[in-house]
C-alpha positions in Angstrom: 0.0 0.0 0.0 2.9 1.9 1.3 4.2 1.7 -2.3 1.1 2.6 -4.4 1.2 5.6 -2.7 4.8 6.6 -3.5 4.2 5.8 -6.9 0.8 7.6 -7.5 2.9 11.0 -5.3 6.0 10.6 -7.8 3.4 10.9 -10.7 1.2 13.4 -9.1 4.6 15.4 -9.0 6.0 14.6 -12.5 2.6 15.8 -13.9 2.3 18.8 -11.7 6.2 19.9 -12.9 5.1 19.1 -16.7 2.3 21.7 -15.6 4.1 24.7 -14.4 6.8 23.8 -17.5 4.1 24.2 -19.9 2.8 27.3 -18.3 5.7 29.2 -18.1 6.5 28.3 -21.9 3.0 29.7 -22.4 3.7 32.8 -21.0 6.5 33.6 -22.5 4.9 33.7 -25.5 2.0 35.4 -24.3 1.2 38.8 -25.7 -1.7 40.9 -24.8 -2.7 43.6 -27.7 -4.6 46.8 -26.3 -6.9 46.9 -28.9 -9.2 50.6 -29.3 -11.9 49.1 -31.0 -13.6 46.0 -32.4 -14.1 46.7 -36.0 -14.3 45.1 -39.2 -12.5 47.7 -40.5 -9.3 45.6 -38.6 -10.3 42.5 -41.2 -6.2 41.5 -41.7 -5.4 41.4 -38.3 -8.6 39.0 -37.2 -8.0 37.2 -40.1 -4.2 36.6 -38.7 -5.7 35.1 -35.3 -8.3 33.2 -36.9 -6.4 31.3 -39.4 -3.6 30.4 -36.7 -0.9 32.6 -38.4 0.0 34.1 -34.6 0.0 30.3 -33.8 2.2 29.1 -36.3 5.1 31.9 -34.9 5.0 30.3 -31.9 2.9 33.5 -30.1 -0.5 33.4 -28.2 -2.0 36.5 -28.5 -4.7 38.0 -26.1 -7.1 40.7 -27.2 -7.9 43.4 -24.8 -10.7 45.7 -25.7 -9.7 49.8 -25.0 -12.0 52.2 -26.4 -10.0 55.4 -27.2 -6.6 55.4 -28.7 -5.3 57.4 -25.3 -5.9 54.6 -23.0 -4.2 52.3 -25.6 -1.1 54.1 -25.6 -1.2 54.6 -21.7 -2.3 50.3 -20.9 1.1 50.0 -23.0 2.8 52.5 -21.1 1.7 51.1 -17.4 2.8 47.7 -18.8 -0.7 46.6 -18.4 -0.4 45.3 -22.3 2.7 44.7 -24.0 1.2 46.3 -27.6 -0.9 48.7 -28.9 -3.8 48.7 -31.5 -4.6 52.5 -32.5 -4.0 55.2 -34.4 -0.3 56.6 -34.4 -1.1 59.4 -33.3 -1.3 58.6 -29.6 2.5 57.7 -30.0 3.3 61.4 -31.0 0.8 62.9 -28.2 3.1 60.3 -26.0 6.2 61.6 -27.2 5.3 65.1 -27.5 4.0 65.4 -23.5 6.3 63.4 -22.3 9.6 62.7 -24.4 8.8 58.8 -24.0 9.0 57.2 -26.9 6.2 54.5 -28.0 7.7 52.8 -31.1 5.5 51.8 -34.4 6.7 48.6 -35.8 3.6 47.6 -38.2 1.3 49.4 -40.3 -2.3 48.3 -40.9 -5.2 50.6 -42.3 -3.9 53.2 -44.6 -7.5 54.9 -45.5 -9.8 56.8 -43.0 -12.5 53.7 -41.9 -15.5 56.1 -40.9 -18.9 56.5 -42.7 -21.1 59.0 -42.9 -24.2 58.1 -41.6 -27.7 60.1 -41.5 -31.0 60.5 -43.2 -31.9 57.6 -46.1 -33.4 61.1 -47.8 -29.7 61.7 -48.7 -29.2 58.2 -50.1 -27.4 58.2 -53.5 -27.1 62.1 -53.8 -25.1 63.1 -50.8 -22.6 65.7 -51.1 -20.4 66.8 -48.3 -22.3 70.5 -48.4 -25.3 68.6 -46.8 -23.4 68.7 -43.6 -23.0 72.9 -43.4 -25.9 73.8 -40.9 -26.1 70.4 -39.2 -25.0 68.5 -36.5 -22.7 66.0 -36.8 -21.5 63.5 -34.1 -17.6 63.2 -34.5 -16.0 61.7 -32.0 -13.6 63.3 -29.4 -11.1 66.5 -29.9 -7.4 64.9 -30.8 -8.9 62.0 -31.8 -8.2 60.3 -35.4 -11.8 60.3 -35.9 -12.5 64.0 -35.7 -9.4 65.0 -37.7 -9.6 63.4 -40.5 -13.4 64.3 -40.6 -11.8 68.0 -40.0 -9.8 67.1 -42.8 -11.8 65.8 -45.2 -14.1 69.3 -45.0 -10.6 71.0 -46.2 -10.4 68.1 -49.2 -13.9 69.1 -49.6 -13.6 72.9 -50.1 -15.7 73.2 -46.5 -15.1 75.6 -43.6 -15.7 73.7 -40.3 -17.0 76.5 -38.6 -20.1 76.0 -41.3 -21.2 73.0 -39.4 -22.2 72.1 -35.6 -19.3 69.7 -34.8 -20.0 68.1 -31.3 -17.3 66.3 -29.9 -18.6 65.5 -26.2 -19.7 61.9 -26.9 -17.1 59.4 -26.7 -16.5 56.8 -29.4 -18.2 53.9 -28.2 -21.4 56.3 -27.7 -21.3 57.6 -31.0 -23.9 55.3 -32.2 -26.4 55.2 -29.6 -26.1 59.2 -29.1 -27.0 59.4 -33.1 -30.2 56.7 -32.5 -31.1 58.7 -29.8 -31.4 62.1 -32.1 -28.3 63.8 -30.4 -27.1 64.7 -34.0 -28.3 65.2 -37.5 -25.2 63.0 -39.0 -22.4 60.4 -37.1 -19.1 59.4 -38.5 -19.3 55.0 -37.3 -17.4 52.4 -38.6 -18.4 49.2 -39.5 -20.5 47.1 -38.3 -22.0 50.1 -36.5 -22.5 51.8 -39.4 -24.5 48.8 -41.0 -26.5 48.2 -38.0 -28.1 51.9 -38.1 -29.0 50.8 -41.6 -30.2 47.5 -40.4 -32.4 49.0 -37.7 -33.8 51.6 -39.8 -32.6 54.5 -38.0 -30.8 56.1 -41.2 -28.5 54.9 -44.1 -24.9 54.9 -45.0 -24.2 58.2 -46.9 -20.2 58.3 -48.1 -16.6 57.3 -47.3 -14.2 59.5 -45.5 -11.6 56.9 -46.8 -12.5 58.1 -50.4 -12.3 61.4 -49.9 -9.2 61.8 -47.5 -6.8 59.6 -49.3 -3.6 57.8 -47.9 -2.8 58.0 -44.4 -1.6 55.4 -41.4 -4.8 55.4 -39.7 -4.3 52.2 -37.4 -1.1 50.5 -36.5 0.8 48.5 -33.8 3.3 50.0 -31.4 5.1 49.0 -28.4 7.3 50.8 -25.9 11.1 51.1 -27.0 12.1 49.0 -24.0 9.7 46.1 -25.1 10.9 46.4 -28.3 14.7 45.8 -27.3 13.8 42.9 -25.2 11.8 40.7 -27.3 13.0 41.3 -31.1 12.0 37.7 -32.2 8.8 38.4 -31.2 8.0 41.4 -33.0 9.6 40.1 -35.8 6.9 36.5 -35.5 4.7 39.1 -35.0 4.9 41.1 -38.1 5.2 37.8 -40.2 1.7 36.7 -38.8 0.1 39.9 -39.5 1.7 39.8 -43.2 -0.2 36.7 -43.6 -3.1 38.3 -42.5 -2.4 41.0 -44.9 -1.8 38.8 -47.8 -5.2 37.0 -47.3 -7.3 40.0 -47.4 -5.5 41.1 -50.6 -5.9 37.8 -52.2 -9.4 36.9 -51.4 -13.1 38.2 -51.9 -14.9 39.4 -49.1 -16.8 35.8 -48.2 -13.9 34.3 -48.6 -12.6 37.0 -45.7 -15.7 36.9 -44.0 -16.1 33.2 -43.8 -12.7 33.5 -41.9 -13.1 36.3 -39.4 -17.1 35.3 -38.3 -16.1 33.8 -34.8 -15.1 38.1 -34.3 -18.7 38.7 -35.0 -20.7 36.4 -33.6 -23.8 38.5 -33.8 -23.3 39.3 -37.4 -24.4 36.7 -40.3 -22.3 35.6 -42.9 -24.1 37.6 -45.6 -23.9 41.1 -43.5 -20.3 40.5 -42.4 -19.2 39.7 -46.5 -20.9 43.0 -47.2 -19.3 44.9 -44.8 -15.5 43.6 -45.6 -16.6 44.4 -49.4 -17.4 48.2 -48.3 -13.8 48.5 -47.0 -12.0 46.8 -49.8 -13.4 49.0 -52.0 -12.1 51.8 -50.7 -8.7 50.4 -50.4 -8.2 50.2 -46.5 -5.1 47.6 -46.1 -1.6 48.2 -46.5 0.0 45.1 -48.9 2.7 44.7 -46.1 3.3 46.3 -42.2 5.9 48.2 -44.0 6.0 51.8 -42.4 5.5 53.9 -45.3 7.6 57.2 -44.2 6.3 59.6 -46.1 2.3 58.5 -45.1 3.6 58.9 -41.4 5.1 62.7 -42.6 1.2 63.2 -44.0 -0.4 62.2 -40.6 1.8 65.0 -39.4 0.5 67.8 -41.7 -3.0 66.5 -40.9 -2.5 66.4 -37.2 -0.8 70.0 -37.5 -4.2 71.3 -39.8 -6.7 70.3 -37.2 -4.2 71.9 -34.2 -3.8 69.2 -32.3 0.2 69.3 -32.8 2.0 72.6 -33.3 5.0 71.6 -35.3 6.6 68.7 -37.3 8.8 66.4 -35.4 10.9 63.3 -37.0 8.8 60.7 -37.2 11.7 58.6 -38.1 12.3 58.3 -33.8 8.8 57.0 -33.6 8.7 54.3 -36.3 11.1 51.5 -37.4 11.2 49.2 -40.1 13.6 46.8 -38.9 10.9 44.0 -38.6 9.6 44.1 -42.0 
């Protein structure tokens, strides 16, 4: 008896070791993404989890949700994530107020994902001058959001002072503020957008994307320290998110639908292909996370126009392309 017990304690012990082995392997490759929203718009990088492409590199990746790109930058600067999910712009804001630099090692979206969204009366025959005189929910002040909405009045021969631009309501409100008649017209991304159409509470009106051109809207950062310490990592890293990149480019939209519909669980298979077709038409993906320098230069001018940054600085300190 004596010796059954020995023998079952030696393998209780074995398999408690092969346990803690396993874990700490696990965590090591463990990397939590602060993630500002939960969008469609993102299609390459779901597409990267889904299909195992994170996996294959050896990483597991966990996805934590972090409405506005501020609290992105500052989960990543607390340590409280390891890499963020937003527009670049928090890294300059970072940098600017504080000298600390968040680094950008992988571009994503290069077009402005918002839709116009208001009356079905304007449906086929908006123009941009329908705005002058109305309200329009935009998102918060230093935000991507409003400035390239701010910006895409300039492209569009607007003055902003010609229209009622609230900026009080969060992002994650945005919708619910416009179903609740807070605003003649909201800038939402998809689904959001689609599900104001689906609920009959107005129709999707025009592309910002279309009408602000080329610009790094969303990409992946890290702090500098981070960066140093885990090099293979980012590098597995970018290589997954390539793959993700070169589905999306390769494939139509059910295709890429049929692959990211465990993101949208609430969404059906028909909706969701719709929705990835509304962004590939407007071009939304980089081919590659390649930082594109010059873009980067251009979300400087833009950020400088809507006054949320008072002079250029070298972007170059902020980005690197060592990983692509």
């Amino acid at each position: 008896m004596k010796r059954i017990i020995i023998v079952l304690l030696t393998i209780f012990i074995i398999f408690s070791l092969v346990l803690i082995t396993t874990k700490k392997k696990n965590d090591k490759n463990k990397i939590i993404v602060s993630e500002v929203t939960h969008s469609v718009f993102y299609a390459p990088w779901y597409v990267a989890i889904e299909n195992g492409y994170f996996k294959d590199e050896g990483l597991d990746i966990e996805v934590v949700l972090t409405p506005g790109a501020d609290k992105v930058a500052t989960s990543v600067i607390s340590g409280d994530t390891q890499i963020g999910f937003s527009g670049p712009e928090a890294t300059i804001y970072v940098y600017k107020n504080s000298n600390e630099k968040l680094i950008t090692f992988a571009s994503l979206t290069k077009k402005d994902g918002q839709f116009i969204v208001g009356d079905c009366k304007y449906k086929d025959k908006f123009n941009m001058e329908d705005l002058i005189g109305k309200k329009v929910l935009a998102g918060r002040s230093g935000g991507m959001p409003l400035m390239m909405f701010k910006y895409a009045l300039k492209e569009s021969n607007i003055d902003e002072s010609d229209i009622k631009i609230d900026t009080s309501v969060e992002f994650a409100g945005l919708t619910g503020a416009y179903i609740a008649r807070e605003g003649d017209f909201v800038n939402l991304f998809e689904p959001n957008a689609t599900s104001i159409e689906k609920q009959k509470y107005g129709c999707v009106l025009a592309s910002l994307g279309n009408i602000t051109g080329t610009v790094p809207y969303t990409a992946f950062y890290a702090k500098e320290e981070f960066i140093n310490n885990n090099k293979d990592k980012i590098k597995k890293f970018n290589n997954a998110l390539n793959k993700g990149l070169k589905f999306v480019h390769n494939n139509d939209s059910r295709t890429i639908a049929e692959a990211i519909i465990n993101e949208f669980p609430d969404t059906t298979i028909q909706d969701l292909t719709t929705l990835v077709e509304r962004y590939k038409n407007i071009d939304s993906w980089y081919n590659n996370t390649t930082i594109n320098i010059d873009d980067y230069y251009r979300l400087i001018d833009i950020m400088i126009y809507g006054k949320t940054l008072d002079k250029k600085i070298a972007i170059e300190a902020l980005t690197t392309n060592e990983f692509n």
